[in-house]
Backbone as JSON, one array per atom type, in Angstrom:
{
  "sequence": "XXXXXXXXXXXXXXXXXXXXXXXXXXXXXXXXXXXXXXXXXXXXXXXXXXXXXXXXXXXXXXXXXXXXXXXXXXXXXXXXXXXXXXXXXXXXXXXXXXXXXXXXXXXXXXXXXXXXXXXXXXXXXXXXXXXXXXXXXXXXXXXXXXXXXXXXXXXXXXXXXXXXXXXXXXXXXXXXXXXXXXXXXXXXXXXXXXXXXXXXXXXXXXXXXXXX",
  "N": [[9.72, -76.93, -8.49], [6.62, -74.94, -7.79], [4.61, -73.3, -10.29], [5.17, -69.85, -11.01], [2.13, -68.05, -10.66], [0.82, -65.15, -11.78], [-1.34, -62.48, -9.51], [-3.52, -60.27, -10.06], [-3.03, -58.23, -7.57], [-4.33, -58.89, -4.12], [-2.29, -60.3, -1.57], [-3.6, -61.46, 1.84], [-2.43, -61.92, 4.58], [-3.31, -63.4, 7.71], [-1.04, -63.69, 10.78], [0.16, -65.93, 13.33], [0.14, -67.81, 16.31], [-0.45, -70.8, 17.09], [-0.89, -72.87, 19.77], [1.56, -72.79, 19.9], [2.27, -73.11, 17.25], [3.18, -71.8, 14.39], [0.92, -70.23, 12.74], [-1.82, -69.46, 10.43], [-4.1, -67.71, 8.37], [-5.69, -66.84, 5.55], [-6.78, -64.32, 2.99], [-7.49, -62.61, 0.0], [-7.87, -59.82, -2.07], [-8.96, -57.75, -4.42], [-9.68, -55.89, -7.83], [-12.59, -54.52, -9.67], [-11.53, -53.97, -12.02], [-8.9, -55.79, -12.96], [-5.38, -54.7, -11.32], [-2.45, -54.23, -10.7], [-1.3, -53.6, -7.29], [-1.33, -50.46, -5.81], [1.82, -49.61, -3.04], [0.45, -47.68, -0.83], [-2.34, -48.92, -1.21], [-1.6, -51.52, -0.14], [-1.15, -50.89, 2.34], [-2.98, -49.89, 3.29], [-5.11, -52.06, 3.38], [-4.25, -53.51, 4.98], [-4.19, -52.19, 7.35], [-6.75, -51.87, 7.07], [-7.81, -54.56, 8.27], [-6.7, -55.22, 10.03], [-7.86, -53.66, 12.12], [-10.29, -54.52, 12.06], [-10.11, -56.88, 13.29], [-9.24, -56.41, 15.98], [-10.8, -56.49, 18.87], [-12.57, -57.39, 17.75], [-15.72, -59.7, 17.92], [-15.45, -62.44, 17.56], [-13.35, -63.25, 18.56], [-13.39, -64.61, 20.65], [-14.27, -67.09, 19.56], [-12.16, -68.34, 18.82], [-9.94, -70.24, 20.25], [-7.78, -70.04, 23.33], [-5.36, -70.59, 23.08], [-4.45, -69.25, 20.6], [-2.38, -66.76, 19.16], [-2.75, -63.74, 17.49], [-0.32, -62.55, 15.59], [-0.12, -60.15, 13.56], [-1.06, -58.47, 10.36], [-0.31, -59.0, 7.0], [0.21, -57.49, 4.12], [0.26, -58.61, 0.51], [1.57, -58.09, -2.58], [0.7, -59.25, -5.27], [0.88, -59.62, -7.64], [3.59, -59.55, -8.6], [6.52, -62.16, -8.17], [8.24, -61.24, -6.52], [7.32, -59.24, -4.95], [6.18, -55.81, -3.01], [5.5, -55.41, 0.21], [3.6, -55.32, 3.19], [2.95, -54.82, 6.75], [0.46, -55.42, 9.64], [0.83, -54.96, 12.75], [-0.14, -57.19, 15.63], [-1.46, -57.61, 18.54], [-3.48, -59.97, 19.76], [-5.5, -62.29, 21.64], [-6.83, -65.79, 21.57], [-9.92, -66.32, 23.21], [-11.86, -68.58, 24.34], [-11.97, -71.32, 26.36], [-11.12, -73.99, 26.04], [-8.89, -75.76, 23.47], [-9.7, -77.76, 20.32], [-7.73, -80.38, 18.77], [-4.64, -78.98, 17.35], [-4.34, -79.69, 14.51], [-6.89, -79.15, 13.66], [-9.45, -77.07, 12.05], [-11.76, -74.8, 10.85], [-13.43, -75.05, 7.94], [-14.08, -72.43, 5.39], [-16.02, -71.88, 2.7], [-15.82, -69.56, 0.11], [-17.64, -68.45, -2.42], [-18.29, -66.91, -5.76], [-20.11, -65.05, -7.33], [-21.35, -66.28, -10.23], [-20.02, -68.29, -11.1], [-18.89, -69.96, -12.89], [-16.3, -70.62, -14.34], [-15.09, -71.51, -11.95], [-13.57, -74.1, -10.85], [-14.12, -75.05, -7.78], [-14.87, -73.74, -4.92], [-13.24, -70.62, -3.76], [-11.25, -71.06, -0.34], [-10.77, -70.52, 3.17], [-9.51, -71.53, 5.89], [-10.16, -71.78, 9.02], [-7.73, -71.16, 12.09], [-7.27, -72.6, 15.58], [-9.61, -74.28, 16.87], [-11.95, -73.88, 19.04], [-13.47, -76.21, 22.18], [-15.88, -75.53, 22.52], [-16.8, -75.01, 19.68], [-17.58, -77.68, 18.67], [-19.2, -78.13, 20.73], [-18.58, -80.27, 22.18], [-16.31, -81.77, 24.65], [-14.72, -83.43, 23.49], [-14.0, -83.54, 21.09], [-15.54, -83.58, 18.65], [-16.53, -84.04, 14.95], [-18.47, -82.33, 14.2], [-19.41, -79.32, 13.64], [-20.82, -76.57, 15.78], [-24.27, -75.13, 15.09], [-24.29, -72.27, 16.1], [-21.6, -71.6, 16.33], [-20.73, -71.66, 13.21], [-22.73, -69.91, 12.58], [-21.42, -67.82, 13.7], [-18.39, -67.79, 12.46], [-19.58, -67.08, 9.9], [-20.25, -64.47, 9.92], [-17.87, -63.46, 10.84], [-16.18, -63.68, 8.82], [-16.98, -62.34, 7.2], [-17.19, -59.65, 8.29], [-14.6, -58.85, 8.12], [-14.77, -59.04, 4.79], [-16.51, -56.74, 4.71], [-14.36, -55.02, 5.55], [-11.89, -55.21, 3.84], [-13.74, -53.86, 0.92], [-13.86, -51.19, 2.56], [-11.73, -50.14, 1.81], [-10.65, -47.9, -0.59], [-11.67, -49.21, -4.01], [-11.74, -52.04, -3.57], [-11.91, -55.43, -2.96], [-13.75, -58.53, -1.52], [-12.33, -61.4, -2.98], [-12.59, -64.34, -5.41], [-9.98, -66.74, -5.95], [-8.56, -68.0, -8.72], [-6.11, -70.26, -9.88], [-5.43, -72.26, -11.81], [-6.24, -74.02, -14.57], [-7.91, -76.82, -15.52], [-5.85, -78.31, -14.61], [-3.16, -76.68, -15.01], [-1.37, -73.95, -15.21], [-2.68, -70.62, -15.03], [-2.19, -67.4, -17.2], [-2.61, -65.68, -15.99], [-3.67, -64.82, -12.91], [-7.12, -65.41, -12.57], [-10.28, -63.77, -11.08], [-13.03, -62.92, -9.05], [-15.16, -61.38, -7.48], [-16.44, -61.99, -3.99], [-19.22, -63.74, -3.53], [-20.82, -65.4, -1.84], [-20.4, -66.73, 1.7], [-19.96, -69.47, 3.21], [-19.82, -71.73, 5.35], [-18.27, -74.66, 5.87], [-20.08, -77.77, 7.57], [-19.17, -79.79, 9.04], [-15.45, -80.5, 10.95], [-12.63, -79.91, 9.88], [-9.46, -80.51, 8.8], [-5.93, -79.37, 8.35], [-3.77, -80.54, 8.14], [-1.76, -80.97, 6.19], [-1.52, -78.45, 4.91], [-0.64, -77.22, 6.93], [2.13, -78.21, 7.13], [3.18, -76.89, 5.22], [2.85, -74.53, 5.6], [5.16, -73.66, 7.92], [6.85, -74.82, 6.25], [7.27, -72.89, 4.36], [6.37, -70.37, 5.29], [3.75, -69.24, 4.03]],
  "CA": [[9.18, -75.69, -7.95], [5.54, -74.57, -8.53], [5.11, -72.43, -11.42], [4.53, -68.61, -10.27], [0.78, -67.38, -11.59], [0.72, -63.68, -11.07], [-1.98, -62.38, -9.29], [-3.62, -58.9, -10.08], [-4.45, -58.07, -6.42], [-3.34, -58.62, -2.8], [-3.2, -61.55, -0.15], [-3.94, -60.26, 2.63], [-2.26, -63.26, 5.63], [-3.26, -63.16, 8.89], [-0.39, -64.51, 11.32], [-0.17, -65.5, 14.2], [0.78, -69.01, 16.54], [-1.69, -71.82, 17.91], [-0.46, -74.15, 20.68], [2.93, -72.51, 19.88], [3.07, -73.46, 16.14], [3.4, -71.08, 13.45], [-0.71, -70.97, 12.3], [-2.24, -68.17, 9.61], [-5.27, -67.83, 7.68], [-5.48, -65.72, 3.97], [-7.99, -63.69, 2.21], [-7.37, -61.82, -0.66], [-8.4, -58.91, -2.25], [-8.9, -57.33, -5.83], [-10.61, -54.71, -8.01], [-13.01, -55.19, -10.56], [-10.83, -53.96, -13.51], [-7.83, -55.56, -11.83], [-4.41, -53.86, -11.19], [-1.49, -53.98, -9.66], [-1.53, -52.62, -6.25], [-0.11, -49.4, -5.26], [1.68, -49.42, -1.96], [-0.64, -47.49, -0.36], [-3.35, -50.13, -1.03], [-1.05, -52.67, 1.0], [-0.54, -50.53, 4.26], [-4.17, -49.63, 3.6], [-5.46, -53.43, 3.3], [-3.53, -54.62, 6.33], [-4.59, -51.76, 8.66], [-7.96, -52.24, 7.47], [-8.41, -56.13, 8.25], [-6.0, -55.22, 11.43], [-8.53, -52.82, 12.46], [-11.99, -55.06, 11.8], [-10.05, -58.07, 13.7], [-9.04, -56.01, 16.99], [-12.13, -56.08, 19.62], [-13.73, -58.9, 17.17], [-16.4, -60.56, 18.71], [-14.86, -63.6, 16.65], [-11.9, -63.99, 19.19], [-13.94, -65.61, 21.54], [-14.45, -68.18, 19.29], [-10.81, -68.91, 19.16], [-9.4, -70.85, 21.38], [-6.92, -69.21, 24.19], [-3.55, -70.96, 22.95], [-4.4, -68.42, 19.48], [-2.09, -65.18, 19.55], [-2.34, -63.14, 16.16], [0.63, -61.07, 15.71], [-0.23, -59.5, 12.66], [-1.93, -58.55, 8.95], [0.57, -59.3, 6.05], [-0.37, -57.75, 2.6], [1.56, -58.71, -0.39], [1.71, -57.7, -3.75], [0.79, -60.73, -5.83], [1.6, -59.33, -8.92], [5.37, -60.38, -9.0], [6.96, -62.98, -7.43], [8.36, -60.58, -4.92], [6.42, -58.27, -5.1], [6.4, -55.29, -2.47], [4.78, -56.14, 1.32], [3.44, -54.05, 4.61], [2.16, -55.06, 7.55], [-0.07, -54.1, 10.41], [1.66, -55.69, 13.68], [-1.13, -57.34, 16.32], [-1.39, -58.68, 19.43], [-4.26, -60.38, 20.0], [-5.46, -63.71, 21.78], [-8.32, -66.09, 21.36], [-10.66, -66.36, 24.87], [-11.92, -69.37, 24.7], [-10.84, -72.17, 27.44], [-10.34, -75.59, 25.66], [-8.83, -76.21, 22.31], [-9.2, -78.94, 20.11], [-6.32, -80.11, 18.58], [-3.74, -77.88, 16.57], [-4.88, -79.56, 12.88], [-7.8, -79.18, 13.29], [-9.98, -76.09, 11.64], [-13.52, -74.91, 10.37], [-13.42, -74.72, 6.47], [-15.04, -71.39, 5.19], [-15.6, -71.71, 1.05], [-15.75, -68.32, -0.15], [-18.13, -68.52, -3.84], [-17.93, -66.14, -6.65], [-21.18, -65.3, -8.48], [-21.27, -66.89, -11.84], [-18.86, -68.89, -10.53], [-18.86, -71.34, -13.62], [-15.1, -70.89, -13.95], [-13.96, -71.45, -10.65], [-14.02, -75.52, -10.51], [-14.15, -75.12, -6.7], [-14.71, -72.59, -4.38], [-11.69, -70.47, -2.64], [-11.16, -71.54, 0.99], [-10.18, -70.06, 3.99], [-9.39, -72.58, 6.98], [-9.85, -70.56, 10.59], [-7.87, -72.35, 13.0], [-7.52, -72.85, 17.17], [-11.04, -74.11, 17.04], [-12.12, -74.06, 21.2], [-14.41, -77.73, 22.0], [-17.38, -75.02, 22.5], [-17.24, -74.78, 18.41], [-18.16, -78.44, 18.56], [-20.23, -78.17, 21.63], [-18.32, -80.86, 23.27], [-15.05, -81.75, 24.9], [-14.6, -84.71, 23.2], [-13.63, -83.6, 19.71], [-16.68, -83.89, 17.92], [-16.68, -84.08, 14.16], [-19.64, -81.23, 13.61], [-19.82, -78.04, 14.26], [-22.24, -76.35, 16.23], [-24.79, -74.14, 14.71], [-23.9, -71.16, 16.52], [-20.27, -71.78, 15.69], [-20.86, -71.39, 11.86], [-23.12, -68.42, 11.67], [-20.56, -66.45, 13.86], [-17.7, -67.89, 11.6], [-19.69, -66.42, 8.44], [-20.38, -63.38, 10.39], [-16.66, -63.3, 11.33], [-15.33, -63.45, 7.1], [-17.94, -61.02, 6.65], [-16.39, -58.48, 8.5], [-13.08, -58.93, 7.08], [-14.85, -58.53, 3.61], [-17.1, -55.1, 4.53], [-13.02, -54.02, 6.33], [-11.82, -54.9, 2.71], [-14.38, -52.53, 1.08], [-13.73, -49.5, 2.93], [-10.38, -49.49, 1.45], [-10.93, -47.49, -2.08], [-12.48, -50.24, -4.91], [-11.0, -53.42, -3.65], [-13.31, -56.17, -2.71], [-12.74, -59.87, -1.1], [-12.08, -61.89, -4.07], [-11.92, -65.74, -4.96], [-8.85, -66.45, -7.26], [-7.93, -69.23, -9.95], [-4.49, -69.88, -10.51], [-5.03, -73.0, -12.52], [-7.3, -74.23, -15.46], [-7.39, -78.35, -15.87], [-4.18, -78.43, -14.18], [-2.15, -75.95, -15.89], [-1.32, -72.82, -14.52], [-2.91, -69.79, -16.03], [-1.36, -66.76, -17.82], [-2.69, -64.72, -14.95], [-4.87, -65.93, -12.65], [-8.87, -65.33, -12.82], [-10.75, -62.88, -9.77], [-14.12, -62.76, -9.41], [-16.15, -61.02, -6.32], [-17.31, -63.22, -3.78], [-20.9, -63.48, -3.22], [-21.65, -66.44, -0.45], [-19.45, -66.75, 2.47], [-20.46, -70.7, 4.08], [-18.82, -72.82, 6.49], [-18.84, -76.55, 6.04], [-20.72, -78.02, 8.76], [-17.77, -80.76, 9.79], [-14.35, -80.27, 11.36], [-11.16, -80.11, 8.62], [-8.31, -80.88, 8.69], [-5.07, -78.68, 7.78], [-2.06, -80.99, 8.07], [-0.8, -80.84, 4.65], [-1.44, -76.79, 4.91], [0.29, -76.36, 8.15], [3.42, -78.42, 6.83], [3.79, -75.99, 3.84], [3.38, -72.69, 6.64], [5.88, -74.41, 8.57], [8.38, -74.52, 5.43], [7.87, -71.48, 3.41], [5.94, -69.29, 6.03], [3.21, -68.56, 3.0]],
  "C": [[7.91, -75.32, -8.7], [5.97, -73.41, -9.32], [4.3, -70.82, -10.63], [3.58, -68.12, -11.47], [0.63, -65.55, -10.44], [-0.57, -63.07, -11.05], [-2.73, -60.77, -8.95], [-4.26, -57.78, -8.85], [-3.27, -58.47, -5.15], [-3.85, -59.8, -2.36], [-2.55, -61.11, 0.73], [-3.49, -62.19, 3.72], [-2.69, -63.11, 6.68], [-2.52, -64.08, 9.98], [-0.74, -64.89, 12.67], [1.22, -67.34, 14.7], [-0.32, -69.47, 17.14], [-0.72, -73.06, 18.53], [0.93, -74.54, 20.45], [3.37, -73.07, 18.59], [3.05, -72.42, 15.13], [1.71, -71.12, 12.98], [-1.03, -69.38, 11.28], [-3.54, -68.7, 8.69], [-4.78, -66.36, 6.32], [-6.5, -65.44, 3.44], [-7.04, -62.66, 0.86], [-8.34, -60.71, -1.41], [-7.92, -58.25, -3.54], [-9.91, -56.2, -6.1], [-11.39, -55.44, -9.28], [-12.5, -55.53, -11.73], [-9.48, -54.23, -12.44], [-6.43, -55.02, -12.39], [-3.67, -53.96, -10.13], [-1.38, -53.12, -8.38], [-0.46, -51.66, -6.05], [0.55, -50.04, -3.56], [0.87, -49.04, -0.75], [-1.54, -48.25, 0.32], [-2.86, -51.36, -0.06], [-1.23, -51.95, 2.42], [-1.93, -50.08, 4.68], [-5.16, -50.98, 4.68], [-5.42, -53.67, 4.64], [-4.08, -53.83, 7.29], [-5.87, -51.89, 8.71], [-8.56, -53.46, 7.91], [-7.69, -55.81, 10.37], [-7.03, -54.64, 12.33], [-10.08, -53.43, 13.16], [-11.54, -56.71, 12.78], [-9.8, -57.3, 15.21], [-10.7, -55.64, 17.66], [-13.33, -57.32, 18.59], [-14.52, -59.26, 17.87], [-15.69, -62.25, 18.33], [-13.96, -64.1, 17.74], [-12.46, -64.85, 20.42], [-14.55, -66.89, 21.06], [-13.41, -68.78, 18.86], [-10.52, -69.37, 20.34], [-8.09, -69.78, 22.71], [-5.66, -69.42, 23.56], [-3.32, -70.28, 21.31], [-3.49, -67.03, 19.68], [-1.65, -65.53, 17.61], [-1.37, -61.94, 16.4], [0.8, -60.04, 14.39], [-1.05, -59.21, 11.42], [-0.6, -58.39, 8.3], [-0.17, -58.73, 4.72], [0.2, -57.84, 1.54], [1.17, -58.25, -1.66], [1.47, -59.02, -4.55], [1.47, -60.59, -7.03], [2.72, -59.45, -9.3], [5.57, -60.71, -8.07], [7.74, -62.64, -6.4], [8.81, -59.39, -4.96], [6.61, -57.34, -3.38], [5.4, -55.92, -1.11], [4.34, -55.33, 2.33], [3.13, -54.9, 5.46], [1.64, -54.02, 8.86], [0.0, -55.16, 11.99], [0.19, -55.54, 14.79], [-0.87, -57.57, 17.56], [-2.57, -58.83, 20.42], [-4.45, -61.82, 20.19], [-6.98, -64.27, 21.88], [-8.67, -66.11, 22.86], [-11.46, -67.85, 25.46], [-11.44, -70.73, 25.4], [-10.4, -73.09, 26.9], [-10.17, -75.9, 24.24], [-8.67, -77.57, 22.16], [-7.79, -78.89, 19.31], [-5.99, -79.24, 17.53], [-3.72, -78.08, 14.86], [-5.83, -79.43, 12.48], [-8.61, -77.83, 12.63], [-11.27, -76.06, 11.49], [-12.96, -74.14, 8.93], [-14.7, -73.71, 6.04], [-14.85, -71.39, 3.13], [-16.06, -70.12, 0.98], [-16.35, -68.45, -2.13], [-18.35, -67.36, -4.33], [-19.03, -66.26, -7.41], [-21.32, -65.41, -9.89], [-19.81, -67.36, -11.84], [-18.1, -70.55, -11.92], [-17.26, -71.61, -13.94], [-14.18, -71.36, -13.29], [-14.52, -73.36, -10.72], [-14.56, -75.96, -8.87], [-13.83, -73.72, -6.09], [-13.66, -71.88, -4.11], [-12.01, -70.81, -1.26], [-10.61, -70.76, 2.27], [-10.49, -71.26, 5.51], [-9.32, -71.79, 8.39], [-9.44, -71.74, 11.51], [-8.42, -72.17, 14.47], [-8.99, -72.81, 17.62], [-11.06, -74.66, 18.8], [-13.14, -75.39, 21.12], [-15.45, -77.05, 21.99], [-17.41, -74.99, 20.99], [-17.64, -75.94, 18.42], [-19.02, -79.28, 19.51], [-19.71, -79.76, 22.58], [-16.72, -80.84, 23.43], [-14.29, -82.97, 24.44], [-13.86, -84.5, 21.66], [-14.78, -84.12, 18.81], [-16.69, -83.5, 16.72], [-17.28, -82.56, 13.47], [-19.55, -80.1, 14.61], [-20.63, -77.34, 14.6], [-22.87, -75.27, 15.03], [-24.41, -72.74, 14.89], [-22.23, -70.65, 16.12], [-20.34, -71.04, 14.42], [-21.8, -70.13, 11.73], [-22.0, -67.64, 12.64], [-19.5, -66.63, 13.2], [-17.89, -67.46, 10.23], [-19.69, -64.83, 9.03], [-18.47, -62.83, 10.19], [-16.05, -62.72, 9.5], [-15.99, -62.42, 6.44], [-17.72, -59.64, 7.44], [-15.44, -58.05, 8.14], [-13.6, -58.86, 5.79], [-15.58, -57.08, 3.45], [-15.28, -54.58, 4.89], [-12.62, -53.69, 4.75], [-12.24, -54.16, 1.41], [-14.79, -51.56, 1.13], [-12.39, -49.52, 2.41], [-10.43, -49.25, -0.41], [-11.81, -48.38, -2.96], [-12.74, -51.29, -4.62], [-12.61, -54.29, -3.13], [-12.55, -57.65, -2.25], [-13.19, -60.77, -2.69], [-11.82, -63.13, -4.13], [-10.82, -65.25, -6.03], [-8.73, -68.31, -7.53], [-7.1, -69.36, -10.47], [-4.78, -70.69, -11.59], [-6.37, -73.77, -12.97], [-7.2, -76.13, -15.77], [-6.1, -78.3, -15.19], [-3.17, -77.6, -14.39], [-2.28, -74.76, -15.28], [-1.86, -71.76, -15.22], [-1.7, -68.64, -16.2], [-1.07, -65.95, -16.38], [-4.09, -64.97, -14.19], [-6.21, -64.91, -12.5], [-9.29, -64.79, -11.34], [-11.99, -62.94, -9.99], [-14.75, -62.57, -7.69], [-16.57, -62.13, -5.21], [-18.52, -63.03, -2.83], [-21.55, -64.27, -2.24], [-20.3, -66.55, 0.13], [-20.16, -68.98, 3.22], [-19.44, -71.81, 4.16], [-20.07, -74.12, 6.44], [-19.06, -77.28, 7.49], [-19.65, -78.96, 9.95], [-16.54, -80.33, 9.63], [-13.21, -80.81, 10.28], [-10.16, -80.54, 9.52], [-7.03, -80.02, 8.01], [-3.7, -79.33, 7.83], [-1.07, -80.61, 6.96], [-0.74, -79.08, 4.33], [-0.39, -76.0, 6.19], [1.84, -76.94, 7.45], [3.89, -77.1, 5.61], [3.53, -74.23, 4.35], [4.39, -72.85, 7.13], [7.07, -74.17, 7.48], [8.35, -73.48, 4.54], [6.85, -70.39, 4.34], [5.16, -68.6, 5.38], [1.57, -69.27, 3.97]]
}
């Protein structure tokens, strides 16, 4: 069993199902001097991301077989830790998905980032074939694709924000390999999507068995 690194701050899930499988994306969220979140800050969090994702322009760059049914915010700070959510139901608009592992990888960098060995990540799935401008499954993602996918994480970090101090945050559980005491936060300052089509297999199997 991984080792639990406690995290002074919130992750913030967004659920949902793609092409009827269990599918979610995660952001989190911290303060500068960090701190355990109140309650509050959870039912805050979630209605504010719930809020900045309803009427999105973004959902039209989901595919149709996307329904989000929610915002999840957890308590990181102990291993089980208190939770809220902010219940959705929303679907993507676009007509033709590619397939169900596929994603667009968004790194999320942290200024003076010399700590972080690698960016944090956020994987958006039920990408539609218009994100890679054909119907074929094409490798690269269009231009237009990627600035409304930074646009898109950049609303979800002004939503995050407006809720008292907090801010979107990368995080560092683990130093050389080793887990830290408590893991490392730091602001994040560039939002950019990698130009070619991911891959999430090994991420969907581990939503699939612990629903994280």
């Amino acid at each position: 069993m991984a080792t639990f690194v406690p995290v002074l701050g919130v992750k913030l899930i967004v659920r949902g199902t793609n092409q009827g499988r269990p599918q979610s994306f995660s952001l989190w969220a911290g303060k500068a001097v960090p701190i355990a979140p109140a309650y509050a800050d959870l039912t805050g969090l979630a209605a504010a991301v719930g809020g900045a994702l309803t009427g999105n322009a973004f959902l039209a760059d989901f595919a149709a077989s996307l329904a989000i049914t929610g915002v999840e915010a957890h308590d990181a700070s102990a291993e089980r830790g208190p939770s809220a959510t902010y219940p959705l139901a929303l679907v993507g608009t676009a007509a033709t998905a590619n397939p169900n592992a596929t994603a667009a990888k968004v790194f999320l960098t942290p200024a003076g980032s010399a700590a972080f060995r690698r960016p944090s990540q956020v994987y958006l799935p039920a990408l539609p074939a218009s994100a890679t401008g054909t119907a074929d499954q094409s490798d690269t993602l269009t231009a237009a694709y990627i600035a409304a996918s930074q646009t898109f994480i950049g609303t979800l970090q002004a939503a995050i924000a407006s809720v008292g101090t907090f801010e979107l945050v990368a995080v560092s559980k683990y130093f050389n390999a080793a887990p830290r005491g408590t893991a490392l936060m730091a602001p994040v300052a560039t939002i950019v999507t990698r130009p070619t089509v991911a891959t999430q297999i090994r991420r969907q199997r581990r939503v699939h068995r612990t629903g994280a």
